[in-house]
TORPA-4810 file (N, C-alpha, C, O; in nm, 3 decimals):
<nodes>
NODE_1_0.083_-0.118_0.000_0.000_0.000_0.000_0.087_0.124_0.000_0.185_0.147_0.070_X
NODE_2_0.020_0.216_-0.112_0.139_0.333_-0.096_0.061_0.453_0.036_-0.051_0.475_0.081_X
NODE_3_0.211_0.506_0.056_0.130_0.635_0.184_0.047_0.698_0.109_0.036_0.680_-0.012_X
NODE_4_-0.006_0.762_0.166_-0.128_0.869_0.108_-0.066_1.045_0.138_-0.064_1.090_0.252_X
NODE_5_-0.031_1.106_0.045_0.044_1.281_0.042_-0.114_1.325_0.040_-0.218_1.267_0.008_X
NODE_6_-0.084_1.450_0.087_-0.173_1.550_0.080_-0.133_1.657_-0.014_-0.025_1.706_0.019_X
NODE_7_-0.175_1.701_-0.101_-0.082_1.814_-0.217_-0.050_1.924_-0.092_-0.124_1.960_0.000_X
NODE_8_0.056_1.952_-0.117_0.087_2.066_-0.068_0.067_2.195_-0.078_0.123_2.259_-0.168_X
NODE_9_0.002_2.241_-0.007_-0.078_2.387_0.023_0.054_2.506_-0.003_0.171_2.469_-0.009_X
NODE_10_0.015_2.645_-0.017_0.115_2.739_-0.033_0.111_2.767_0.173_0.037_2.725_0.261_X
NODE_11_0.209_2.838_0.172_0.208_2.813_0.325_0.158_2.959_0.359_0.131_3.038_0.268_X
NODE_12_0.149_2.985_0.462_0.068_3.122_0.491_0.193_3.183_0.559_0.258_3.141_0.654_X
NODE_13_0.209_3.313_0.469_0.304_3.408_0.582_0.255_3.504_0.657_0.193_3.599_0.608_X
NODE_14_0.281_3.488_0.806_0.269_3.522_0.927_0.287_3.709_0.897_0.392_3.773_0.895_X
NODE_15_0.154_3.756_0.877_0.192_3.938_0.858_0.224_4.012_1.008_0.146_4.035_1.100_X
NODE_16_0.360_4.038_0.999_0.402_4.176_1.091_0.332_4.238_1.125_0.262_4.277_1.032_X
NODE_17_0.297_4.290_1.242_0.255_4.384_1.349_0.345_4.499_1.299_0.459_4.514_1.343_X
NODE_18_0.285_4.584_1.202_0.309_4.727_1.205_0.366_4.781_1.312_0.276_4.805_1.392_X
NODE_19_0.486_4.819_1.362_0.528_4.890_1.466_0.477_5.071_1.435_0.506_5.148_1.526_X
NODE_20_0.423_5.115_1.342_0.419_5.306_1.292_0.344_5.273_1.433_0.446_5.268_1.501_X
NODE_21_0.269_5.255_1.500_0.161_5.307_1.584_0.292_5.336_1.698_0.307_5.442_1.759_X
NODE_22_0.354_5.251_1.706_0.455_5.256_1.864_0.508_5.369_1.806_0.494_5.474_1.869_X
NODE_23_0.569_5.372_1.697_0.697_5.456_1.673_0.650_5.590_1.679_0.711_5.678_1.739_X
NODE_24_0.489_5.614_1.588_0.433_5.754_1.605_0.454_5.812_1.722_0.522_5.914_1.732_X
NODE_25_0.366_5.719_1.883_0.390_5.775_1.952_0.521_5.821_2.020_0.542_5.932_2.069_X
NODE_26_0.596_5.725_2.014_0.721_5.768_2.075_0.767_5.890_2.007_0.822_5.967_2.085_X
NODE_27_0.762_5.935_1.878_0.845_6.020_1.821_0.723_6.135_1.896_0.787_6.239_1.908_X
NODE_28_0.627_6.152_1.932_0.534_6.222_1.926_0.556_6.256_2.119_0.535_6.350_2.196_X
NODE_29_0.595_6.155_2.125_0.699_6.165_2.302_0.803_6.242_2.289_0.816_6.339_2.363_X
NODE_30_0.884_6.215_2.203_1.019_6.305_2.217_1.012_6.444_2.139_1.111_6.515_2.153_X
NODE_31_0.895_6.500_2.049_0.871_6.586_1.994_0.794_6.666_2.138_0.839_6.761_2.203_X
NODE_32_0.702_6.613_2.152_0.689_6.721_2.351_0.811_6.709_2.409_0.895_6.782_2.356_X
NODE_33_0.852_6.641_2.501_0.937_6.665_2.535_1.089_6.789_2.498_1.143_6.877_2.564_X
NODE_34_1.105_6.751_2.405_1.208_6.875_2.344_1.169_7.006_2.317_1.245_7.102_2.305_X
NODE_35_1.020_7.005_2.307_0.947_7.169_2.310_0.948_7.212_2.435_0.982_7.327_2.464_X
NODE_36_0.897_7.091_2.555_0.955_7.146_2.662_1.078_7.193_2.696_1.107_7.304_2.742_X
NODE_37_1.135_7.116_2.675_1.289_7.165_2.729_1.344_7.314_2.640_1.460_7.351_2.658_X
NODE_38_1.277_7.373_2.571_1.346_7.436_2.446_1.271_7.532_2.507_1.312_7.646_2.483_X
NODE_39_1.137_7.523_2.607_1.042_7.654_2.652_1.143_7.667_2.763_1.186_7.782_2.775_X
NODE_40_1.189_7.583_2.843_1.221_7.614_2.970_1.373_7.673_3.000_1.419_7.730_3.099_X
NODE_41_1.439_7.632_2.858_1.580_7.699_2.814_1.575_7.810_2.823_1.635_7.867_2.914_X
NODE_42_1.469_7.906_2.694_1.448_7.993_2.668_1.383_8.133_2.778_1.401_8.252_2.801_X
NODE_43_1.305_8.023_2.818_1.282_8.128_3.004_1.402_8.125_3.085_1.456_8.226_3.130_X
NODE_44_1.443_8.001_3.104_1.550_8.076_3.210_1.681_8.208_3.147_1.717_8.311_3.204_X
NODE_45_1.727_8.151_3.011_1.777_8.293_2.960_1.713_8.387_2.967_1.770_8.486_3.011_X
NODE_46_1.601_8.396_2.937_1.537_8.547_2.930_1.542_8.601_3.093_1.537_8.722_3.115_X
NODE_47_1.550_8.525_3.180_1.543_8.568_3.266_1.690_8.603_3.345_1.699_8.691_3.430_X
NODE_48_1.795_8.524_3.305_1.882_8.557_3.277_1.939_8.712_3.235_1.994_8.783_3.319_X
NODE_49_1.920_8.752_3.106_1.924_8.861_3.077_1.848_8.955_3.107_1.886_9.069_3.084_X
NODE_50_1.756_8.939_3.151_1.654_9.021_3.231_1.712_9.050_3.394_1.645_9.109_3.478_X
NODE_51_1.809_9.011_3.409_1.887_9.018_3.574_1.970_9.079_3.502_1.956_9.199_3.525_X
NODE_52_2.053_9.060_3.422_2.195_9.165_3.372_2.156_9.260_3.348_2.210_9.355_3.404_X
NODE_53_2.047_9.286_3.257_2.012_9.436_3.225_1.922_9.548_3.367_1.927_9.671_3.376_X
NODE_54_1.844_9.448_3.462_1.821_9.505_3.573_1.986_9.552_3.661_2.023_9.662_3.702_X
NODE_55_2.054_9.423_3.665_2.192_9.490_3.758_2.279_9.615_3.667_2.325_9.700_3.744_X
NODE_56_2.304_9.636_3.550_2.371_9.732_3.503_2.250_9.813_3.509_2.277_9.868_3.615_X
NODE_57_2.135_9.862_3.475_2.071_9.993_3.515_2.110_10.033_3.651_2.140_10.152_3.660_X
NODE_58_2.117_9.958_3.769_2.117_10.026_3.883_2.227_9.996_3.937_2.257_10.044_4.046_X
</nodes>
């Protein structure tokens, strides 16, 4: 008796999990973040120079 084959099927490839959703957010993390830091730079210089120009007036 011969074995019995089954025809062989095409095989199914396993579709990737899109990482854009993680990556959006993260980039969308480090895009706040760096506006923060870039507001809080910018205040403390200003305030900064806002003390030099108060100490040389008086």
């Amino acid at each position: 008796m011969g074995a019995k084959t089954r025809p062989q099927t095409a095989k199914r490839k396993k579709s990737k999990t899109s990482p854009a959703p993680a990556r959006a957010a993260s980039m969308a993390s480090v895009a706040t973040q760096n506006l923060i830091n870039m507001v809080a730079v910018s205040t403390t210089s200003g305030a900064v120079l806002l003390a030099l120009l108060a100490a040389r007036h008086f």
